[in-house]
C-alpha positions in Angstrom: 1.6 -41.9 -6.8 1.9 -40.9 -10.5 1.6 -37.4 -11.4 0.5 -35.8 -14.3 3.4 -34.8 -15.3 4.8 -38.5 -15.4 1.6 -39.8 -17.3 1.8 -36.9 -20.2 5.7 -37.5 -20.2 5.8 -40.4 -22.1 3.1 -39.9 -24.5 4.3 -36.6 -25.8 7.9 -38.1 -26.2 6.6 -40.7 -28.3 4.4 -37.9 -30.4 7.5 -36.0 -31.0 9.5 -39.3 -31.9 6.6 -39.4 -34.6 6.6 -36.3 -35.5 10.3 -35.8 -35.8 10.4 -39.2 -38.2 7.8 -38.0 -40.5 9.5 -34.6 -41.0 12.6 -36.6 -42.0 10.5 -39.0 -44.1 9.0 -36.2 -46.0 12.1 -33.8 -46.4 14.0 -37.1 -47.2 11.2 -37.5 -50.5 11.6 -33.7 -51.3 15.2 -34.2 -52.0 14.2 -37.3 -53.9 11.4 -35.4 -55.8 13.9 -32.7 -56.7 17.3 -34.8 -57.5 15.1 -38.0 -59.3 11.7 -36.7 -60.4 8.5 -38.2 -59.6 9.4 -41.9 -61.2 12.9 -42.2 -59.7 11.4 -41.4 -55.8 11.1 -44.9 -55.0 10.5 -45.9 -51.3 14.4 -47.8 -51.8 15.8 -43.8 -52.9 13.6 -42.4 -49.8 15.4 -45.1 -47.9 18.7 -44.0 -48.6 18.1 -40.0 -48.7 16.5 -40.5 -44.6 19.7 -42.9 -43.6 16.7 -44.9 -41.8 15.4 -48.8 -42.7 12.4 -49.7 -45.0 10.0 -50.8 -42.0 10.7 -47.3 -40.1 9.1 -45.5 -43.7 6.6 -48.1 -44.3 5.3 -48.0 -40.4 4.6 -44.4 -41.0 3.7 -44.6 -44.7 2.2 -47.8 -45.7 2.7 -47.0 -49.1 4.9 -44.8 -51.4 1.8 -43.3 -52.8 0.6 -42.2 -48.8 4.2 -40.4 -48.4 3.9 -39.1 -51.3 0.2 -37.3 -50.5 1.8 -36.5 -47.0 4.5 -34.8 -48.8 2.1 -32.9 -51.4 -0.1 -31.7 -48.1 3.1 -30.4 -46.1 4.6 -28.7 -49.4 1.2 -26.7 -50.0 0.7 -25.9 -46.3 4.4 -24.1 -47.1 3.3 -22.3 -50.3 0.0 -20.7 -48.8 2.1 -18.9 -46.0 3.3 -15.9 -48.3 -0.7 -14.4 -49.0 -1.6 -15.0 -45.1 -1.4 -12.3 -42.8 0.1 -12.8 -39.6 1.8 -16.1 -40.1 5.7 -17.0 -40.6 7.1 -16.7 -43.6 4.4 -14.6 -45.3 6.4 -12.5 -47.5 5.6 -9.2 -44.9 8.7 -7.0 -46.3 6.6 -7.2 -49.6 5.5 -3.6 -50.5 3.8 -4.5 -54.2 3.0 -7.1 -56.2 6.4 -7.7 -57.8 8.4 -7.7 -54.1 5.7 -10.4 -53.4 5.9 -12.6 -56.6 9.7 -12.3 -55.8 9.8 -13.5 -52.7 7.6 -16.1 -53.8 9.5 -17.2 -56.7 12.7 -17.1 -54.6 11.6 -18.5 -51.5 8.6 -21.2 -52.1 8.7 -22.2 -56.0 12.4 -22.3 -57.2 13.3 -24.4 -54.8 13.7 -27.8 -54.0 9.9 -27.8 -51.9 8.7 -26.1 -55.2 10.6 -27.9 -57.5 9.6 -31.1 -55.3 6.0 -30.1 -55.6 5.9 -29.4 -59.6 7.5 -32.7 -60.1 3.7 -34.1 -58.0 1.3 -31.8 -60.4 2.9 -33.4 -63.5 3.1 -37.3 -62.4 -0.8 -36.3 -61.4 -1.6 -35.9 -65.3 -0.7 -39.6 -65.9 -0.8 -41.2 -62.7 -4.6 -42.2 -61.9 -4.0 -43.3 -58.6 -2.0 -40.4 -57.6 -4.6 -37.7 -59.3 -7.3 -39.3 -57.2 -5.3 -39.8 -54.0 -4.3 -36.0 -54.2 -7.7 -34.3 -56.3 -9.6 -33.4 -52.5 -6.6 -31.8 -51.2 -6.1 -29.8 -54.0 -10.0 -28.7 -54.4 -9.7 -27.8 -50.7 -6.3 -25.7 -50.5 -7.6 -24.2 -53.8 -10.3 -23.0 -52.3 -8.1 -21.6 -49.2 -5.6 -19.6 -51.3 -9.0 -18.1 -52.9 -10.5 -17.3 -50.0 -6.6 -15.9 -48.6 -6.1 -13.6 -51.9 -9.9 -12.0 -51.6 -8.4 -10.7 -48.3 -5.0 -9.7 -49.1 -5.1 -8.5 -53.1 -7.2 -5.6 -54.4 -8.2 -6.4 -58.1 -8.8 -3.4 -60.5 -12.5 -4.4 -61.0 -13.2 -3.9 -57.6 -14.1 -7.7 -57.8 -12.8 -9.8 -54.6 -13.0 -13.1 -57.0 -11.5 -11.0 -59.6 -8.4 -10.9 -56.9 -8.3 -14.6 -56.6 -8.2 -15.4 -60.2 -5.6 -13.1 -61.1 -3.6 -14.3 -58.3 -4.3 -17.9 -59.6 -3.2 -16.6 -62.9 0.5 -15.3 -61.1 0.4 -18.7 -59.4 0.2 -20.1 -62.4 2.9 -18.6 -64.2 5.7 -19.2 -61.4 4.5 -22.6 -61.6 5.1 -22.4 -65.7 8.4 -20.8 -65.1 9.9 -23.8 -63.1 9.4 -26.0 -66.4 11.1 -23.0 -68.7 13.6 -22.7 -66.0 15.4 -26.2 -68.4 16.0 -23.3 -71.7 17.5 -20.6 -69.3 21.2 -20.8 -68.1 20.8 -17.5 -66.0 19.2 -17.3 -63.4 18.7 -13.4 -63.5 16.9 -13.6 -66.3 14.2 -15.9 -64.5 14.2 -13.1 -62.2 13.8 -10.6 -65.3 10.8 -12.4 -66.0 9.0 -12.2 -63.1 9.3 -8.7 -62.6 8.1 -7.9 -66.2 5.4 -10.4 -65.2 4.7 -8.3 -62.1 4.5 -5.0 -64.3 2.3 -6.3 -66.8 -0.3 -7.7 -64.2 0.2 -4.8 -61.7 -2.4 -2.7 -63.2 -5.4 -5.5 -62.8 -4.4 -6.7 -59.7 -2.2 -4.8 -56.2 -1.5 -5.6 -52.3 -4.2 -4.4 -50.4 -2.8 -1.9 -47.8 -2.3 -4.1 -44.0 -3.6 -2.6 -41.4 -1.6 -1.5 -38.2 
């Protein structure tokens, strides 16, 4: 008689065989995204960056453009983690603002998952297809990190949407800084400027206090 056990055995092997492809599938297009830019991550460079055949990608992904939107999804799953409480990698040794947009800079948007993810936003002005493929997820995780900052940032105005723009705003510029990143040889002074960043928008906007 077959037991439970035996029946789920098999199943949940092959889920984790998935699963375990697609996480190669995707990191192999960060590297891609990072090393070639958006035009040069063709499914032939993805190929080659995984060390797996062209059916094996296109048997998960049908198409470069669906890897490419599964990659975008993973990559902003990551960069929501540092404003949510009580999840991994959330930035929790942050004590202000500027530890935060530190750790942020350092940790989610100068490297190559950031880098990865800036090289999407820009082929998204251009690209019709991709814009259109990509526009829901981006309204919705949007809407997320809003709803995330209301909780966890204290704006001056007492305003909770207040919060989530100027955290938008911070967003924004670490997002800016990857593209100024190309005029700056040092990368201390990158850091330079997101602590003066920090200072100047400390004032409007702070951490709120976590309870314990």
């Amino acid at each position: 008689m077959t037991t439970v056990d035996e029946t789920e055995k098999g199943p949940r092997k092959q889920a984790d065989r998935v699963r375990d492809m697609q996480d190669r599938l995707i990191a192999a297009t960060v590297i891609c995204l990072d090393r070639y830019g958006y035009s040069g991550t063709s499914i032939s460079a993805i190929q080659d960056a995984a060390g797996v055949s062209r059916g094996a990608i296109l048997h998960h992904y049908p198409s470069r453009q669906e890897l490419i939107a599964a990659t975008a999804a993973r990559l902003l799953d990551a960069a929501l983690r540092p404003t949510q409480e009580g999840r991994p990698g959330r930035g929790d040794g942050a004590k202000n603002l500027e530890e935060l947009l530190l750790f942020y800079w350092r940790q989610v948007m100068n490297v190559p998952e950031g880098r990865a993810f800036i090289e999407i936003l820009v082929a998204c002005r251009t690209d019709e297809a991709l814009e259109s493929a990509l526009s829901d997820l981006f309204t919705t995780w949007d809407a997320k990190v809003a709803e995330t900052a209301r909780h966890r940032f204290a704006a001056f105005t007492e305003d909770p949407d207040d919060a989530a723009l100027l955290w938008s705003v911070a967003r924004t510029f670490l997002r800016g800084l990857i593209i100024h990143s190309r005029f700056v040889d040092n990368p201390a002074h990158l850091e330079n400027m997101v602590r003066r960043f920090a200072a100047l928008i400390s004032p409007q906007i702070s951490l709120k206090t976590r309870a314990h």
